[in-house]
MIVOTOR-112012 format. One line per 3 residues: their letters; for each residue x, y, z of N, C-alpha, C. Coordinates in pm, whole numbers, always signed. Each point is the difference from the previous one (the first is absolute). Layout:
A) X Y Z X Y Z X Y Z | ...
% end
This chain:
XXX) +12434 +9456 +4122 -59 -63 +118 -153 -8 -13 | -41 +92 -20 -153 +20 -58 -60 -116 -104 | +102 -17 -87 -80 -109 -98 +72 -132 +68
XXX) +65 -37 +111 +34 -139 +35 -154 +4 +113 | -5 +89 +61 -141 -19 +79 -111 -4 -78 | -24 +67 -89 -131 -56 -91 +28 -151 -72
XXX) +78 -45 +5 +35 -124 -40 -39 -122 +70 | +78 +58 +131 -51 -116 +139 -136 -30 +32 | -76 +180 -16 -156 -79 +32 -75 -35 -125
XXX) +44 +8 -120 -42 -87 -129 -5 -158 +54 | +134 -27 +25 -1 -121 +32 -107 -80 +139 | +20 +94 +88 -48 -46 +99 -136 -14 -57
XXX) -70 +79 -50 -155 +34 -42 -32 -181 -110 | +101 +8 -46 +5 -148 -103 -16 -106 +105 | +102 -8 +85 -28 -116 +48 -97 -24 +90
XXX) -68 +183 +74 -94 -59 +126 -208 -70 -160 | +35 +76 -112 -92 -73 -72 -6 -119 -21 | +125 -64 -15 +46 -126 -4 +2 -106 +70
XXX) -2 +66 +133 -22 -73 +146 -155 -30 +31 | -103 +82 -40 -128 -2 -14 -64 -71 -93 | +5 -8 -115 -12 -101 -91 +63 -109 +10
XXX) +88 -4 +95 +44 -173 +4 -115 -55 +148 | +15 +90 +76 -92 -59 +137 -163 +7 -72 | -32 +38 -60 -187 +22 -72 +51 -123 -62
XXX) +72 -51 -115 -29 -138 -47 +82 -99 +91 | +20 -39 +105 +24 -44 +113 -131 -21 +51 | -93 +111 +60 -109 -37 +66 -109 -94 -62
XXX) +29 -112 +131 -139 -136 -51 -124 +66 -17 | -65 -101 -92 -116 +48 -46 -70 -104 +92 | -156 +109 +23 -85 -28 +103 -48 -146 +29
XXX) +26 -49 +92 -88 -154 +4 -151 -48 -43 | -79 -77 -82 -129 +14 -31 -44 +3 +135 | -150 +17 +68 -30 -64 +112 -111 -39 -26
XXX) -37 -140 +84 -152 -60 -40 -103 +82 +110 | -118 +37 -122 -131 +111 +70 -91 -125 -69 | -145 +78 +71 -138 -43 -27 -37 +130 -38
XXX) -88 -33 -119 -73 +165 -75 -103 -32 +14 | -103 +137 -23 -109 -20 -53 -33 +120 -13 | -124 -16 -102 -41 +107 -85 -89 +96 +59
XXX) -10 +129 -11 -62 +111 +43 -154 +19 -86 | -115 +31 +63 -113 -50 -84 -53 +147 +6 | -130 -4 -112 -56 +133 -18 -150 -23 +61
XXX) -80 +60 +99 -139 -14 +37 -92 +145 +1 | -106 +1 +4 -58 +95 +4 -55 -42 +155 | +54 +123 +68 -43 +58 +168 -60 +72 +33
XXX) -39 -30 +115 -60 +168 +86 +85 +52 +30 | -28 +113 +12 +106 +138 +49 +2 -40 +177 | +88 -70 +70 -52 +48 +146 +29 +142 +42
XXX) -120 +53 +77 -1 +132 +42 -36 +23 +172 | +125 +81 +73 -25 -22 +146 -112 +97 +65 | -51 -44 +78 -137 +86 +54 +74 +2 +188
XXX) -24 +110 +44 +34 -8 +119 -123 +20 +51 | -16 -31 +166 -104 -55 +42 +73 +38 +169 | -91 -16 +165 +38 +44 +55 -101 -194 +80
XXX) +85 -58 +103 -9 -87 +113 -120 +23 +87 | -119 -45 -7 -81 +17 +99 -92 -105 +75 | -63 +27 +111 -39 -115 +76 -181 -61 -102
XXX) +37 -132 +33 -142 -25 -91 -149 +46 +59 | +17 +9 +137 -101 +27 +104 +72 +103 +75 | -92 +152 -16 +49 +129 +39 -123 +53 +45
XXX) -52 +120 +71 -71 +53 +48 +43 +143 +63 | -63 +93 -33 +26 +164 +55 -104 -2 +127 | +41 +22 +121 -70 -42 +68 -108 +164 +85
XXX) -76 +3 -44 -64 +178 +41 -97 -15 +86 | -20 +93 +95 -125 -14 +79 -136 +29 -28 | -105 -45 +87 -150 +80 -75 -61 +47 +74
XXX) +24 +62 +99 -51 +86 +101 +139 +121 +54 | -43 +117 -26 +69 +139 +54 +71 -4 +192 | +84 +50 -44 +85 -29 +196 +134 +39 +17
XXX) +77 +1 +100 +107 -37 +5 +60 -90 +74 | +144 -5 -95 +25 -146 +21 +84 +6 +152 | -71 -113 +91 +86 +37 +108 +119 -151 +18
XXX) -15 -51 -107 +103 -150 +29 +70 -31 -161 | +109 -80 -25 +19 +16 -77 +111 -125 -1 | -43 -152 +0 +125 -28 +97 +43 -137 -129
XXX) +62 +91 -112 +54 -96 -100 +121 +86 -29 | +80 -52 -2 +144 +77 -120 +25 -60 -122 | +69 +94 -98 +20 -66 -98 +90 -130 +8
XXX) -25 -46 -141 +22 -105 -28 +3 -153 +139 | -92 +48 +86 -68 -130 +138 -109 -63 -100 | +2 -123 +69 -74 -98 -47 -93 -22 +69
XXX) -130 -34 -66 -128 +27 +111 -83 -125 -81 | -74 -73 +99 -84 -83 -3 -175 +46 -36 | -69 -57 -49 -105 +53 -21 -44 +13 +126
XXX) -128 +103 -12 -38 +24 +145 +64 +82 +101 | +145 +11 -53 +61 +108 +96 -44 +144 -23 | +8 +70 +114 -36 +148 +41 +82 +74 -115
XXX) +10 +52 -95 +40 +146 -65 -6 +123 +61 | -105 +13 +4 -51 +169 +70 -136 -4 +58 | +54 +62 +69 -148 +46 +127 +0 +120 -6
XXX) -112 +94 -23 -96 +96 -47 -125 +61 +127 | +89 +133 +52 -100 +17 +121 -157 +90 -69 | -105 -40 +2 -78 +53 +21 -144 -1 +84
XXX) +64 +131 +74 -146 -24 +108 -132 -22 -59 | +16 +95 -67 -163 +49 -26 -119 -185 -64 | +130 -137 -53 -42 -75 -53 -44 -59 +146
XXX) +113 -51 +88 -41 -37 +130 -132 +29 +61 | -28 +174 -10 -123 +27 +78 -132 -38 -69 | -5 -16 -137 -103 -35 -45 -56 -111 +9
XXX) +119 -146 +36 -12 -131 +23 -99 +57 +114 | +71 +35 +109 -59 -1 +138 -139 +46 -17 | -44 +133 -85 -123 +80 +0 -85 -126 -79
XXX) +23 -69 -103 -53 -106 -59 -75 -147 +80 | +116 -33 +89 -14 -111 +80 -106 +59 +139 | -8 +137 +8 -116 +46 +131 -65 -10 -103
XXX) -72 +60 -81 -117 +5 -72 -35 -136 -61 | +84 -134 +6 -79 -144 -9 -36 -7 +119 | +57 +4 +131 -30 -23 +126 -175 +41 -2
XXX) -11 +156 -18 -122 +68 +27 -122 -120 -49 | +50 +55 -185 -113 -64 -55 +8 -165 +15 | +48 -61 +84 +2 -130 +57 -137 -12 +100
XXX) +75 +71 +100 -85 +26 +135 -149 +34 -45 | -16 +78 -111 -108 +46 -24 -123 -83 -37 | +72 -67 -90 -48 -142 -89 -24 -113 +65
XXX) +66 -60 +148 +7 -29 +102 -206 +13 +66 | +26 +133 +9 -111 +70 +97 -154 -46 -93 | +2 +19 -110 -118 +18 -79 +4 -146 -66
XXX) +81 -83 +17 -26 -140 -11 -136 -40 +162 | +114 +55 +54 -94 -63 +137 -95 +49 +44 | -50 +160 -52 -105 +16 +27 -73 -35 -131
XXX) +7 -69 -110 -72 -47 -109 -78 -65 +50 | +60 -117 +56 +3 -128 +82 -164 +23 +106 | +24 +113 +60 -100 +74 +83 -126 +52 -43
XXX) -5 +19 -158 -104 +88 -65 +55 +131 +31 | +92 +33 +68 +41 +167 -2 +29 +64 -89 | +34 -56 -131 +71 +23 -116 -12 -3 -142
XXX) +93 +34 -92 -159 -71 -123 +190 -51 -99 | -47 -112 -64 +86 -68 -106 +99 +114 -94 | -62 +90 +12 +47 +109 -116 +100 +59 +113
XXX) +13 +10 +102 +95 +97 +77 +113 -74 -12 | -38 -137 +48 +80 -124 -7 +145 +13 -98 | -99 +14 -153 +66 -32 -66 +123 +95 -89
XXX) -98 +133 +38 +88 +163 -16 +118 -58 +81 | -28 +12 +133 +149 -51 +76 +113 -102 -25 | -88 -145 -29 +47 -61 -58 +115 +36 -155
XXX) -41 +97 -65 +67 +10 -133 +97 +140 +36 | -4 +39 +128 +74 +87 +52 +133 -36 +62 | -41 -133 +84 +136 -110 +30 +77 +0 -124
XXX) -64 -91 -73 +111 -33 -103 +106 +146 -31 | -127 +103 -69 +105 +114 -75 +106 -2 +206 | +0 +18 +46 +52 +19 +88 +124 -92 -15
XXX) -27 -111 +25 +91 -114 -17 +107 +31 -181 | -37 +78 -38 +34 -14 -172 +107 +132 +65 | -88 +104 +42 +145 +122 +57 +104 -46 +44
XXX) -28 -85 +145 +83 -44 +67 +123 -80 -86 | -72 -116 -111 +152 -42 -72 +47 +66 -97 | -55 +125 -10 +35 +75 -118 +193 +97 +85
XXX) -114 +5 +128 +110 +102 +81 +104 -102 +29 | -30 -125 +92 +130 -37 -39 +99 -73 -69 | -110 -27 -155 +144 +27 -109 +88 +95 -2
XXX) -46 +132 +10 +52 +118 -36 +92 +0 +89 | +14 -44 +139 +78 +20 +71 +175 -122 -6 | -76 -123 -96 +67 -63 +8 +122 -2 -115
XXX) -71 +148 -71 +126 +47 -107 +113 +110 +47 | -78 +24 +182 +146 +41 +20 +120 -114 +2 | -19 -101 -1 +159 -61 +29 -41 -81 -158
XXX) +125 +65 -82 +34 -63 -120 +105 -161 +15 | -51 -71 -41 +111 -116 +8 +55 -53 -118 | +91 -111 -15 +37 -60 -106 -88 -75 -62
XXX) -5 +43 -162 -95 -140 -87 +56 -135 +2 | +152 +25 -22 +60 -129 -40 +115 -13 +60 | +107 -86 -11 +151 -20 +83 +52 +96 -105
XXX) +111 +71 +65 +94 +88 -97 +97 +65 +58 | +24 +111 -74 +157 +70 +38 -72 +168 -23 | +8 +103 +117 -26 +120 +14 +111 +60 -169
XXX) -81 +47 -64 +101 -1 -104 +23 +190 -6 | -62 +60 +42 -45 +167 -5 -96 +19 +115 | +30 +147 +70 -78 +53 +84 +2 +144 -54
XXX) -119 +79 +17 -54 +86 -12 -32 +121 +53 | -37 -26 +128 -34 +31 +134 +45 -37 +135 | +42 +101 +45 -13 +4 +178 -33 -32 +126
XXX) +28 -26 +113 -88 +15 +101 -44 +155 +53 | -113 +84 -26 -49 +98 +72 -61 +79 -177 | +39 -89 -134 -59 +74 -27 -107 -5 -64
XXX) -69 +49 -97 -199 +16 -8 -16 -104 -128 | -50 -129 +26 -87 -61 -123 -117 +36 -44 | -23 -67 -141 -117 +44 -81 +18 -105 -73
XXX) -117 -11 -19 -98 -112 -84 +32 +3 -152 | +105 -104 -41 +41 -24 -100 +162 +41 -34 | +38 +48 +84 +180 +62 +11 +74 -106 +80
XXX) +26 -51 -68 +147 -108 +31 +56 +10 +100 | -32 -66 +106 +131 +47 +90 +163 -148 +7 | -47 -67 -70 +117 -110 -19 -64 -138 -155
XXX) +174 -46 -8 -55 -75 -125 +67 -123 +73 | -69 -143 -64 +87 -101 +72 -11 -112 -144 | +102 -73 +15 +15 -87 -95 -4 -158 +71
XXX) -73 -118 -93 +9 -136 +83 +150 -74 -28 | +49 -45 +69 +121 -123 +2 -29 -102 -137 | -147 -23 -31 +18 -79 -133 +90 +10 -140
XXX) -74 -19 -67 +53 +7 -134 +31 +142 -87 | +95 +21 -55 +52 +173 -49 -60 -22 -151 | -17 +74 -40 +6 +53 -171 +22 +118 -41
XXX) +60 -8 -147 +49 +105 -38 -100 +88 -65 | +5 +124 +44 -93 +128 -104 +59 +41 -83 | -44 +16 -143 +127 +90 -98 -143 +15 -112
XXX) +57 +123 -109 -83 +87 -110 +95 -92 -78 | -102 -44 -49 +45 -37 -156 -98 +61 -131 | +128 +18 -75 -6 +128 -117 -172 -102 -76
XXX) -29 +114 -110 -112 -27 -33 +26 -96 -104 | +126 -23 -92 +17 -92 -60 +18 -123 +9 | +63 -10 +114 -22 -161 +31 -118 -89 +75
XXX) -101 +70 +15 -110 -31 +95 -30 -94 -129 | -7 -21 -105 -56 -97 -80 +84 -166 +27 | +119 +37 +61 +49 -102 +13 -16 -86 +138
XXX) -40 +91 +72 -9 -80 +195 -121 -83 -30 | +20 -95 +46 -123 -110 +56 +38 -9 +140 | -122 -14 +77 -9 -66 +127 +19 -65 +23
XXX) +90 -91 +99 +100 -143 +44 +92 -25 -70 | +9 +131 -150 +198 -58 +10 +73 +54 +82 | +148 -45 -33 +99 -2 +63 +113 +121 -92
XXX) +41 +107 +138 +86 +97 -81 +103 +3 +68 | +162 +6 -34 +87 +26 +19 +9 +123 +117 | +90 -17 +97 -21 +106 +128 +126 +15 +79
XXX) +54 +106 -22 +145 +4 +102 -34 +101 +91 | +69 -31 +125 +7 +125 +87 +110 +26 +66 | +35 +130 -77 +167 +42 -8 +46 +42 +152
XXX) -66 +48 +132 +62 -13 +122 -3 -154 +39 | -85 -81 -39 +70 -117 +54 +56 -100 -98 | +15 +55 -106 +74 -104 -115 -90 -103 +5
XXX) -63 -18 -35 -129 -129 +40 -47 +8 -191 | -89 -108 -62 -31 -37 -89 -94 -102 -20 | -81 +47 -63 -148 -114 +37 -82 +12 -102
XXX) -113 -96 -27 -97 +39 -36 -138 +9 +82 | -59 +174 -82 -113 -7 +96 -93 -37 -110 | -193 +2 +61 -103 -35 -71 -59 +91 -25
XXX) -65 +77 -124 -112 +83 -4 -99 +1 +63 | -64 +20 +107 -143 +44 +74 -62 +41 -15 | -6 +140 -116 -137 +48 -31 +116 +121 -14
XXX) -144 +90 -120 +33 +75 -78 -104 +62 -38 | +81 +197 +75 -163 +61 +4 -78 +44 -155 | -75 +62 +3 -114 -14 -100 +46 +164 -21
XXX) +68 +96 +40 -29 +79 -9 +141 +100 +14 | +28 +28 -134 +163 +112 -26 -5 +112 +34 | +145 +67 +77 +50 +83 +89 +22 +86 -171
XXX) -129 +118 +10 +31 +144 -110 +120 +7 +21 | +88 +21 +81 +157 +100 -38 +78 -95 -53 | +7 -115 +112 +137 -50 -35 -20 -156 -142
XXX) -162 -13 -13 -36 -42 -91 +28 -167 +8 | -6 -54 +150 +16 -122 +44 -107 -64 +72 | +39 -103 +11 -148 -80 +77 +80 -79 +122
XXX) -94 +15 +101 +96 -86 +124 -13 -144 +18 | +71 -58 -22 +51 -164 +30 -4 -35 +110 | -11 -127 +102 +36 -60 +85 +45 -175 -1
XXX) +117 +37 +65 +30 -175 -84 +58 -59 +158 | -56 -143 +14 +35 -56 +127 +132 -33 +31 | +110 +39 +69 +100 -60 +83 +27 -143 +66
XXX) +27 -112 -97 -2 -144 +66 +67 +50 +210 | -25 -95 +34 -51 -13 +143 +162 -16 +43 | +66 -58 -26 +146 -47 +23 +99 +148 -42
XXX) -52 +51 -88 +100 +140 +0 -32 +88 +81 | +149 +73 +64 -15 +116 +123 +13 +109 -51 | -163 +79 -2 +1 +139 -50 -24 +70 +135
XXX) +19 +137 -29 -91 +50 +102 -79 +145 -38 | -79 +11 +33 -78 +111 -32 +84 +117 -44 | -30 +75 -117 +89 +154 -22 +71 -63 -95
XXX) +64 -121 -21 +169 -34 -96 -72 +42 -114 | +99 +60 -86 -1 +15 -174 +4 -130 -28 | -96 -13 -137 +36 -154 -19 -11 +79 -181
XXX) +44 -82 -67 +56 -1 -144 -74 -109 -113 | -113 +17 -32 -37 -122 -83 +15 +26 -144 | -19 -142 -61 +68 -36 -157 -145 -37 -45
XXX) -20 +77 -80 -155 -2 -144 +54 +4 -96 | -73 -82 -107 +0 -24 -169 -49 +110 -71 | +83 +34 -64 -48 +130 -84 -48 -63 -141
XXX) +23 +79 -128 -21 -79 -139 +121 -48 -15 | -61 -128 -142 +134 -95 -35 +76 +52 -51 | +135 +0 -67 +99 +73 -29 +158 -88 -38
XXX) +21 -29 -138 +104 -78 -22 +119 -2 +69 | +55 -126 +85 +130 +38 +78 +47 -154 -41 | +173 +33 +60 +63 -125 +6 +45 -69 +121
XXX) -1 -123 -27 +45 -39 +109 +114 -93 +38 | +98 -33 +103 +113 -60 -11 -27 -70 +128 | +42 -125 +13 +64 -72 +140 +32 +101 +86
XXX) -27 -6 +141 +43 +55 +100 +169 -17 +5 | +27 -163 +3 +107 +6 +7 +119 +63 -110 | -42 +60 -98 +65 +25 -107 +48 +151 +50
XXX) -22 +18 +61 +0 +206 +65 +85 -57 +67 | +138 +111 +29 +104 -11 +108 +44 +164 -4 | +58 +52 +151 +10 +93 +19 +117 +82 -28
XXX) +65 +68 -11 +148 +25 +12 -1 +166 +67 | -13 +17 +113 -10 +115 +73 -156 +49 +8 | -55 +60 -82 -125 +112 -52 -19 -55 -90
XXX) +58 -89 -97 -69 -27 -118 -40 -102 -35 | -106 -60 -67 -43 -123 -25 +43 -29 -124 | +55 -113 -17 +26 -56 -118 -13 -143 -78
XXX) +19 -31 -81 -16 -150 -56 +91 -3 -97 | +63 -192 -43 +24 -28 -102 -64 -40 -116 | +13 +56 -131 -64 -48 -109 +70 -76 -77
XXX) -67 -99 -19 +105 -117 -110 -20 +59 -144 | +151 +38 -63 -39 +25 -159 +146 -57 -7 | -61 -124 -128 +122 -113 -50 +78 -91 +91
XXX) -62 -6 +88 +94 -74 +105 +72 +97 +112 | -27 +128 +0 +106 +76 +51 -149 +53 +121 | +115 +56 +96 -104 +43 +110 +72 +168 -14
XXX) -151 +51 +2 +4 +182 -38 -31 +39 +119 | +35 +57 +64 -24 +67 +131 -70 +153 -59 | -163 -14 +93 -119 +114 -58 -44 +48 +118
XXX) +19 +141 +20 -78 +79 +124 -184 -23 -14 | -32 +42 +73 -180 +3 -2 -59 +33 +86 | -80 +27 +17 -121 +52 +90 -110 -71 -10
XXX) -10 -50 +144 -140 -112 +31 -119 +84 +91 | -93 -79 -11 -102 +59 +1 -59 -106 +155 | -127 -30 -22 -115 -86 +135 +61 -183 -61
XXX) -6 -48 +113 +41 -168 +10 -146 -31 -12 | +6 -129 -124 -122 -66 -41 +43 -103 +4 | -47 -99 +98 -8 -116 +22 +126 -112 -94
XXX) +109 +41 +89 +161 -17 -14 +38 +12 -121 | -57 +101 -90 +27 +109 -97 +40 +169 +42 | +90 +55 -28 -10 +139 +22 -18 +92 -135
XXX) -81 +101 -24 -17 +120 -85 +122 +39 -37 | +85 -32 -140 +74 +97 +16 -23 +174 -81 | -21 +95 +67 -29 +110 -96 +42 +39 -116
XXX) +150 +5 +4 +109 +13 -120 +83 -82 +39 | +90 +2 -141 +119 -69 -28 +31 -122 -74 | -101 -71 -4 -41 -138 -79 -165 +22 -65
XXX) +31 -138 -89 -129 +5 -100 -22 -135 +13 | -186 -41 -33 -44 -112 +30 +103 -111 -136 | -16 -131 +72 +118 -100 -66 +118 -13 -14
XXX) +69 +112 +108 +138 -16 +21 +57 -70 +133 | +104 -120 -81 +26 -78 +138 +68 +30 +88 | -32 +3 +120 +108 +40 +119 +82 -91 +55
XXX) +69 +17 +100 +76 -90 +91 -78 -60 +134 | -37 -100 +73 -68 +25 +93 +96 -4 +123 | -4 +43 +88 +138 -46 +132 +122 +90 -97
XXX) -4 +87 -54 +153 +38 -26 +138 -42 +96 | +70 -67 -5 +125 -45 +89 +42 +149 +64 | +78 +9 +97 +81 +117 -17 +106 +28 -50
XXX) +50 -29 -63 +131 -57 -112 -45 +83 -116 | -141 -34 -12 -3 +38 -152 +27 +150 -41 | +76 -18 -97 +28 +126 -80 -63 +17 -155
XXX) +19 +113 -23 -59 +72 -123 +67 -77 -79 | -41 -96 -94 +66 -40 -131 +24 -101 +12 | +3 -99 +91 +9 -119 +60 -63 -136 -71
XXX) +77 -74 -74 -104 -94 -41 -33 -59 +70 | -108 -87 -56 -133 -100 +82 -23 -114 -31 | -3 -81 +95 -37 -142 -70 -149 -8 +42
X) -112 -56 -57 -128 +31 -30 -46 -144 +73
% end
């Protein structure tokens, strides 16, 4: 019984080989399909290299007081919008008040005085020289008086320009000083971006080009302009600060990360049709034509150059691709050209 069952699956084993080799030369061979190729080229590039950079208003101001007090008003909140000329902060100090007043009696006096010795000049009572002591006593008088109330007129801080309360600092009740911030405000105009760029590429920025610019909370993509470029590198981090203008039509807003694209040195790369890249989950891939046959090649791409893409690996300059791969196409597939 033993050797009639090793017998049966001899056989069976024969024929399921048999059954397989008849369906493999059975299966049609692949249909050609008609593609458009073209060839993958070799250039010498810049490296692009990303610089991050931070959204800010083009017209900004820290807004501080210049006379000592406290603040008894305070009537902005953040992020309110204020017109020039509007009230910020009001700043009590007596002691500025009383001096106006002590200032404005002492023009009165030496008024009256000057007054008196005019008219007894007039009389012979008097002599030109008293006249004129008094006379040069008005003025300094008159010079206190607008001195005092400038001083007084820096208790109420107002707006330079139209804007948006962007930071506050300070309180109502508590103590200013001359040169301490008590709020920052930004104008509604035009934004630009601040960012350190490394010390190597500063040979490459010119003023009024145009650099590549994404900003990843709002998915946005633009180009901004170089504006100026300081004279003078940050010891630690060994960068120089940039400012590049924000065209007028894109919506930034103050604070966003923004992401810019600089030319590093040239550097041999290849390049392929955009359309020649197709995806298949995570991976990028292309067809390569060798003999008529389409080779299906993984790869890794790099920055889009002007409806060229980088590819990093996987291909070499002068190899032809597929452009539009069909979705049909398979590995091994001939081609009609």
């Amino acid at each position: 019984m033993a050797v009639l069952a090793l017998l049966a699956g001899i056989a069976l084993s024969g024929c399921s080989r048999s059954d397989t080799g008849t369906e493999t030369a059975s299966r049609p061979a692949l249909p050609a399909v008609e593609v458009k190729v073209e060839k993958a080229v070799g250039q010498e590039l810049p490296a692009l290299i990303h610089v991050t950079g931070v959204v800010r208003a083009s017209e900004r101001a820290s807004i501080a007081p210049k006379v000592m007090g406290t603040i008894s008003a305070f009537p902005v909140d953040l992020g309110q919008r204020v017109k020039s000329g509007d009230l910020l902060v009001k700043i009590e100090a007596a002691e500025i008040s009383a001096k106006v007043l002590q200032a404005e009696a002492q023009l009165k006096q030496a008024s009256r005085d000057l007054a008196r010795e005019e008219s007894l000049l007039e009389k012979g009572a008097s002599t030109s020289e008293i006249v004129k002591n008094l006379a040069d006593r008005v003025t300094i008088m008159t010079a206190m008086v607008d001195e005092a109330r400038v001083m007084l007129g820096y208790t109420e801080i107002r707006a330079p320009f139209d804007g948006r309360v962007a930071r506050k600092f300070s309180e109502v009740g508590s103590l200013s000083a001359p040169g301490m911030p008590l709020l920052e405000l930004e104008g509604d105009g035009d934004f630009e971006i601040e960012a350190g760029v490394p010390e190597s590429l500063i040979a490459g920025l010119e003023v009024g080009a145009a650099f590549p610019v994404q900003l990843p909370s709002s998915k946005g993509s633009f180009e901004a302009t170089l504006k100026e470029v300081s004279s003078a590198f940050d010891s630690i981090s060994r960068t120089v600060t940039a400012r590049f203008a924000i065209p007028a039509a894109v919506e930034a807003r103050a604070g966003q990360y923004a992401r810019l694209t600089l030319s590093g040195e040239f550097r041999p790369a290849v390049l392929a049709p955009v359309e020649s890249v197709s995806k298949y989950g995570q991976m990028e891939r292309v067809f390569v034509v060798e003999g008529g046959i389409a080779k299906l090649r993984l790869v890794k791409t790099g920055a889009a150059r002007d409806g060229n893409v980088e590819i990093v690996s996987g291909l070499t300059a002068g190899e032809t691709v597929v452009l539009d791969p069909p979705v049909s196409l398979r590995d091994g597939q001939p081609l009609k050209l």
